[in-house]
C-alpha positions as MATLAB code, in Angstrom:
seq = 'XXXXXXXXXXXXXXXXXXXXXXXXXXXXXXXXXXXXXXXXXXXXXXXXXXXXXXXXXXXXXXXXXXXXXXXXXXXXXXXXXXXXXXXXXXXXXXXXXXXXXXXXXXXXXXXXXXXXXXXXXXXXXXXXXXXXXXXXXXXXXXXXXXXXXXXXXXXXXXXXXXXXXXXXXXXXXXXXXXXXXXXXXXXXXXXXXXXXXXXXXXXXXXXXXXXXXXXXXXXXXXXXXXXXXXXXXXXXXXXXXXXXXXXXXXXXXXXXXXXXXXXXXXXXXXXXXXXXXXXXXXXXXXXXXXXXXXXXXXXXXXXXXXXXXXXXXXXXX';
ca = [
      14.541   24.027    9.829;
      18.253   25.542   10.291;
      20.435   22.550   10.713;
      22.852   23.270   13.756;
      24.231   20.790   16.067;
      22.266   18.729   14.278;
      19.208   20.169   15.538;
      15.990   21.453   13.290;
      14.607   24.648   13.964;
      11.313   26.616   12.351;
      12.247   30.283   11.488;
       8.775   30.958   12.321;
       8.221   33.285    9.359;
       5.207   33.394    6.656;
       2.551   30.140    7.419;
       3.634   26.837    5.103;
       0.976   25.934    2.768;
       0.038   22.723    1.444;
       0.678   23.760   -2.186;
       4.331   24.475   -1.393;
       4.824   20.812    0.446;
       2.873   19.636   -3.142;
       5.121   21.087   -5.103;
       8.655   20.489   -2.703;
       7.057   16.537   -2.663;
       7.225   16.680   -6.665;
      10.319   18.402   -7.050;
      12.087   15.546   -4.812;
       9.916   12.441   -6.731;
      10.627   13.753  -10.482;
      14.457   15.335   -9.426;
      13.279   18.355  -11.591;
      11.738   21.466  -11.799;
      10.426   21.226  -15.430;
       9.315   17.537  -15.041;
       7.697   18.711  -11.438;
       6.101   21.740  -13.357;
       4.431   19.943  -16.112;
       3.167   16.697  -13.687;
       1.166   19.086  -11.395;
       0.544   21.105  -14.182;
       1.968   24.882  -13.540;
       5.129   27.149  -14.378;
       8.388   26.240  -13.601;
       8.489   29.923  -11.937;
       5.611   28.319   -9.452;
       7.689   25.312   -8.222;
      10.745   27.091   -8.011;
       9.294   29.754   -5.818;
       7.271   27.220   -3.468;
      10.836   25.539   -2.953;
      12.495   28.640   -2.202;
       9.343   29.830    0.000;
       9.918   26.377    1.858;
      14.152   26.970    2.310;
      13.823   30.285    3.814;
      10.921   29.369    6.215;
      12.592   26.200    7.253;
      16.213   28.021    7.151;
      17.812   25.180    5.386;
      18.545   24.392    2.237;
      16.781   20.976    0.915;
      17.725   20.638   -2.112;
      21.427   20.366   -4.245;
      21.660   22.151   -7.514;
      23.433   20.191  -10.228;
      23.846   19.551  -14.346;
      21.182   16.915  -14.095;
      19.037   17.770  -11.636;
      18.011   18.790   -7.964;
      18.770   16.317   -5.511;
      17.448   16.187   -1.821;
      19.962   17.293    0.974;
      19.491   15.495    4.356;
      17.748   17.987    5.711;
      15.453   17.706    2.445;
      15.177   13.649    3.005;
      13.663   14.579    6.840;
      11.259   17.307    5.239;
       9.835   15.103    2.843;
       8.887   12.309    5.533;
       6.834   15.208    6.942;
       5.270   16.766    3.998;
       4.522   12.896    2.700;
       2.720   12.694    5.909;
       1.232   16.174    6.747;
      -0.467   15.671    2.616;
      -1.691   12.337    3.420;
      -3.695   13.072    6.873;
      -5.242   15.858    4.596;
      -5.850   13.407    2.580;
      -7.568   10.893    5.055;
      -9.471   13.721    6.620;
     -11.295   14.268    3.360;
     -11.860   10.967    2.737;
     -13.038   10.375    6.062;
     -15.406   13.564    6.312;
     -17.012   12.858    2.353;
     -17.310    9.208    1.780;
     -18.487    7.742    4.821;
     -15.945    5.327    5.450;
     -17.529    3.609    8.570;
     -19.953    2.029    6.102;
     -17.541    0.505    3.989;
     -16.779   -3.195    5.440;
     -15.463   -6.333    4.179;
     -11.978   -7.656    4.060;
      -9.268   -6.918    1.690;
      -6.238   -9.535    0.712;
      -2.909   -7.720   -0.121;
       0.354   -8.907   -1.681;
       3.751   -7.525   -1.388;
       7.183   -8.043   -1.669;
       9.623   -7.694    0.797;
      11.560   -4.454   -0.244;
       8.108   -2.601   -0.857;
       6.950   -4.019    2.577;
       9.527   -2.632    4.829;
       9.939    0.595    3.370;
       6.489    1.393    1.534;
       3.497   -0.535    3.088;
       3.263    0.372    6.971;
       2.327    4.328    6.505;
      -0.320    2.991    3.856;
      -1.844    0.191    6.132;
      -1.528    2.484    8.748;
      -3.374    4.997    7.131;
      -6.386    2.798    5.418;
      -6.963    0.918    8.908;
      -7.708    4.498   10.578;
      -9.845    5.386    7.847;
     -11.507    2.339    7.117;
     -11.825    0.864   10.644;
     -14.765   -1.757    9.467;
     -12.287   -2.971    6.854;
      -9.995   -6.559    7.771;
      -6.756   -6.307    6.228;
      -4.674   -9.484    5.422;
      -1.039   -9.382    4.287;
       0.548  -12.017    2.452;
       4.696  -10.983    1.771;
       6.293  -13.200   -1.350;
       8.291  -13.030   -4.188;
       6.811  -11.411   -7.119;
       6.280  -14.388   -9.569;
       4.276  -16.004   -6.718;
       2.106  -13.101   -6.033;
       1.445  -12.760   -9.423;
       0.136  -16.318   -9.417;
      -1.955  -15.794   -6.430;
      -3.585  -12.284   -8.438;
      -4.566  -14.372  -11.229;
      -6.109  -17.138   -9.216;
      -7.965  -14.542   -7.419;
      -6.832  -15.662   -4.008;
      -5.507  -11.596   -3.499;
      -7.159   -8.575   -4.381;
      -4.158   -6.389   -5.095;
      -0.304   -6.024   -5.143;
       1.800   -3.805   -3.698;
       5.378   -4.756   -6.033;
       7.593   -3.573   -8.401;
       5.590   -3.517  -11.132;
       8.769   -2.819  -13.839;
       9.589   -6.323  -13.229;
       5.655   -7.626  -13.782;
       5.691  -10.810  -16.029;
       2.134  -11.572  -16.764;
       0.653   -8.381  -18.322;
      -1.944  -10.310  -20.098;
      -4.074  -11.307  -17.213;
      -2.762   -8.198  -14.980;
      -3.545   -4.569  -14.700;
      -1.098   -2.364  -13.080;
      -0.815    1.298  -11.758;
       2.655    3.092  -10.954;
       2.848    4.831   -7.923;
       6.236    5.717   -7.800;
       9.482    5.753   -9.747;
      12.423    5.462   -7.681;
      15.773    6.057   -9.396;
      19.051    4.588   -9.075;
      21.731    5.766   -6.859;
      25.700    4.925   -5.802;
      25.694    4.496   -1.989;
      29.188    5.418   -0.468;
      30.751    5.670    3.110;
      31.750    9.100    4.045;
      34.848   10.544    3.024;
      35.012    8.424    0.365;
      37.284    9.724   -2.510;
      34.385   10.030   -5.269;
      32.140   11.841   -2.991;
      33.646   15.036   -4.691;
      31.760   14.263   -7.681;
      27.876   14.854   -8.303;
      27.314   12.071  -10.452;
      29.312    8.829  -10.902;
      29.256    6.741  -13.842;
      29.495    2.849  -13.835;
      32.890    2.766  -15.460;
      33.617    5.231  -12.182;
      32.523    2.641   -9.639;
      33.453   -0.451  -11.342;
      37.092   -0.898   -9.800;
      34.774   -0.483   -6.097;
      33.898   -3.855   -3.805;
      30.829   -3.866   -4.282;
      27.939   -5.126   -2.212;
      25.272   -6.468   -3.704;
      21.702   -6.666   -2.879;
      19.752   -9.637   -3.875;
      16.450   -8.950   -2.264;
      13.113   -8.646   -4.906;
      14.383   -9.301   -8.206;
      16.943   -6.086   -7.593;
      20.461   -8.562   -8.046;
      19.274   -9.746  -11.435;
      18.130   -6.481  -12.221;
      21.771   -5.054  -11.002;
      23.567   -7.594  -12.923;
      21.881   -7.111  -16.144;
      22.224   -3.300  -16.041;
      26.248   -3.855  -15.738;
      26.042   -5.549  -18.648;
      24.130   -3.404  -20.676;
      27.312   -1.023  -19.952;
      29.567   -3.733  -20.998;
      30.917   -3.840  -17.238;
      31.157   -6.449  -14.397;
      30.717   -5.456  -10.556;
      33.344   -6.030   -8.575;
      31.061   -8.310   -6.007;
      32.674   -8.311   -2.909;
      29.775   -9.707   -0.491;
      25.717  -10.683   -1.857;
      22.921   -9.978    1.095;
      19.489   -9.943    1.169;
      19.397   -7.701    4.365;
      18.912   -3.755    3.228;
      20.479   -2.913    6.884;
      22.958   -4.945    6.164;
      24.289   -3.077    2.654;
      23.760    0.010    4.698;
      25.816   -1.212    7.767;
      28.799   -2.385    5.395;
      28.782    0.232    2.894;
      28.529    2.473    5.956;
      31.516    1.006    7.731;
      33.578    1.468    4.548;
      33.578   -2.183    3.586;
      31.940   -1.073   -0.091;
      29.949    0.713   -2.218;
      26.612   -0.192   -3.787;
      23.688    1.011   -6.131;
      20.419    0.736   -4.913;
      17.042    2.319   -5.945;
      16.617    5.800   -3.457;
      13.800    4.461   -2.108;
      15.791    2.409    0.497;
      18.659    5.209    0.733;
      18.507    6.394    4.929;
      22.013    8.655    5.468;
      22.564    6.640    8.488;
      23.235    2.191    9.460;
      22.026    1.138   12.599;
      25.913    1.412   14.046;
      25.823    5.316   13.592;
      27.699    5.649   10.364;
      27.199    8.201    7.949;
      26.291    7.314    3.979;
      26.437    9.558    1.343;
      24.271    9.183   -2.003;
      25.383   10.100   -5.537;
      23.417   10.195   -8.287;
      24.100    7.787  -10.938;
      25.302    9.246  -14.135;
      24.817    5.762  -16.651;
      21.534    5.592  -17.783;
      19.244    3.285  -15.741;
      15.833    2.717  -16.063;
      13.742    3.830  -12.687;
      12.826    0.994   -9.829;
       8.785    1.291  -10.374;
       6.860    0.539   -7.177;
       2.991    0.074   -8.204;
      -0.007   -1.687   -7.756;
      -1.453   -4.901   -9.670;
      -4.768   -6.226   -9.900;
      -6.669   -8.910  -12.038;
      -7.871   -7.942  -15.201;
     -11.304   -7.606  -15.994;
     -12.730   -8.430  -12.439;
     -14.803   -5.920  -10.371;
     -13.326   -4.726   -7.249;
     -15.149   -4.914   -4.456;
     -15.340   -1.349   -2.416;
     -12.493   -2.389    0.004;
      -9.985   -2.622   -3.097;
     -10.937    0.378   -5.023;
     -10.854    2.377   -1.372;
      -7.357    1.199   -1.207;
      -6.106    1.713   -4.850;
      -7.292    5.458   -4.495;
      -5.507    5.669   -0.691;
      -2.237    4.422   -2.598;
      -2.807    6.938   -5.096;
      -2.611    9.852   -2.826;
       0.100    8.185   -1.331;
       2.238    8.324   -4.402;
       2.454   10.240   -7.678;
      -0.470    8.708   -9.524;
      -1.819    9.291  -12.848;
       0.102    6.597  -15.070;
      -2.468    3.630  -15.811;
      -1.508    0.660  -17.588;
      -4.083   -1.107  -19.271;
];
């Protein structure tokens, strides 16, 4: 996928194989090689060859090389849209071939928040619906408190949240799907973009704009001050586009979880990510359930769907 004029082009070389978009996909979740190795359960000398397999059939290079990490290019942010998607119709072909989904009906009530709906729920409602065409879906977006509320009173079958933030773990069960970490949002040509990793203390000086959608400005504010720092808040927004369009315009910087990070605002401008050097804990997007209650086939069709969908394998009883 050599990047000129802005244009992607295969090299047409040796066939791409799912294990290599496996492996690329777990590389870009964990941001490691040894943390990628040991969740899918091979060498280090595995993952690191799939990767390179993948940059010299694509032409491009997709990931950067740095003290505390790899970090997706933006060539490596478009690749993983496609492998996300090219694993998950594999996925739903199985599925659809071995368990007889046209004989699983009913309806199925979800919950999520708003961050998790626009950038996380329509590829996985898109997905279940072609499987499991006999299936009604109902959405209900909230905050989180009030979808917990609506879990335990058993008016929805599952939540699609951040489950970090879950309050009621008594009554709740919950299942990570994803960890998204942390990152400092800048316009380009910004005078720190010549560093790989900025700290807190680094950014602090920076108007800041600050995101106040699912929980995330509480969250931001308490992390500051954990670090014994205060942002300098120069505008508050709900509106993801928004923080894009005015960090993008050079009105800002902010921090945001990478699961909302797109290198470009609806006006055109350029962003750049940097990883964030202060140690945060990870934005956890999940699901949650009611504990102790059967799920009826719908739910449990879903919950494995989601799992496919993201890393799986961390239960929290």
């Amino acid at each position: 996928m050599a990047n000129r004029g802005g244009q992607a082009s295969w090299r047409g070389g040796d066939a791409l194989t799912l294990r290599q978009f496996r492996y690329f996909v777990a590389v870009a979740e964990t941001e490691s090689v040894s943390r990628a190795a040991f969740g899918v359960g091979i060498s280090q000398s595995a993952i690191t060859a799939a990767v390179q397999a993948l940059e010299e059939e694509t032409g491009t290079v997709l990931f950067e090389r740095h003290a505390m990490g790899m970090r997706l290019t933006h060539d490596g942010h478009q690749l993983l849209r496609y492998a996300r998607h090219i694993l998950a119709t594999v996925a739903d072909a199985r599925r659809a071939l071995g368990a007889r989904p046209q004989a699983v009906t009913g309806a199925i009530n979800i919950g999520v928040t708003r961050m998790v709906s626009g950038y996380y729920l329509a590829d996985l409602l898109a997905r279940f619906r072609r499987v499991f065409q006999n299936v009604t879906v109902r959405v209900v977006e909230d905050e989180r408190s009030y979808l917990e509320h609506l879990l335990v009173g058993g008016e929805l079958d599952v939540g699609l949240m951040i489950v970090s933030n879950l309050a009621d773990r008594q009554a709740l069960e919950s299942e990570l799907l994803m960890r998204s970490p942390w990152r400092v949002w800048l316009p380009a040509r910004h005078p720190l973009l010549g560093a790989s990793a900025l700290s807190l203390a680094e950014i602090a000086a920076e108007p800041f704009i600050m995101l106040t959608m699912d929980e995330l400005a509480e969250t931001t504010a308490r992390l500051w001050k954990d670090a014994g720092l205060k942002p300098n808040v120069a505008m508050r927004t709900d509106s993801v586009e928004a923080v894009r369009s005015l960090v993008g315009t050079g009105l800002g910087i902010a921090t945001l979880p990478d699961l909302v990070y797109r290198p470009w605002s609806l006006e055109g401008d350029r962003l750049e990510a940097r990883h964030l050097g202060t140690v945060m804990p990870t934005v956890d997007i999940g699901l949650a359930w009611r504990r102790g209650v059967p799920l009826a086939s719908p739910v449990t069709d879903f919950i494995e769907l989601c799992r496919d969908y993201g890393q799986g394998g961390e239960h929290h009883a």
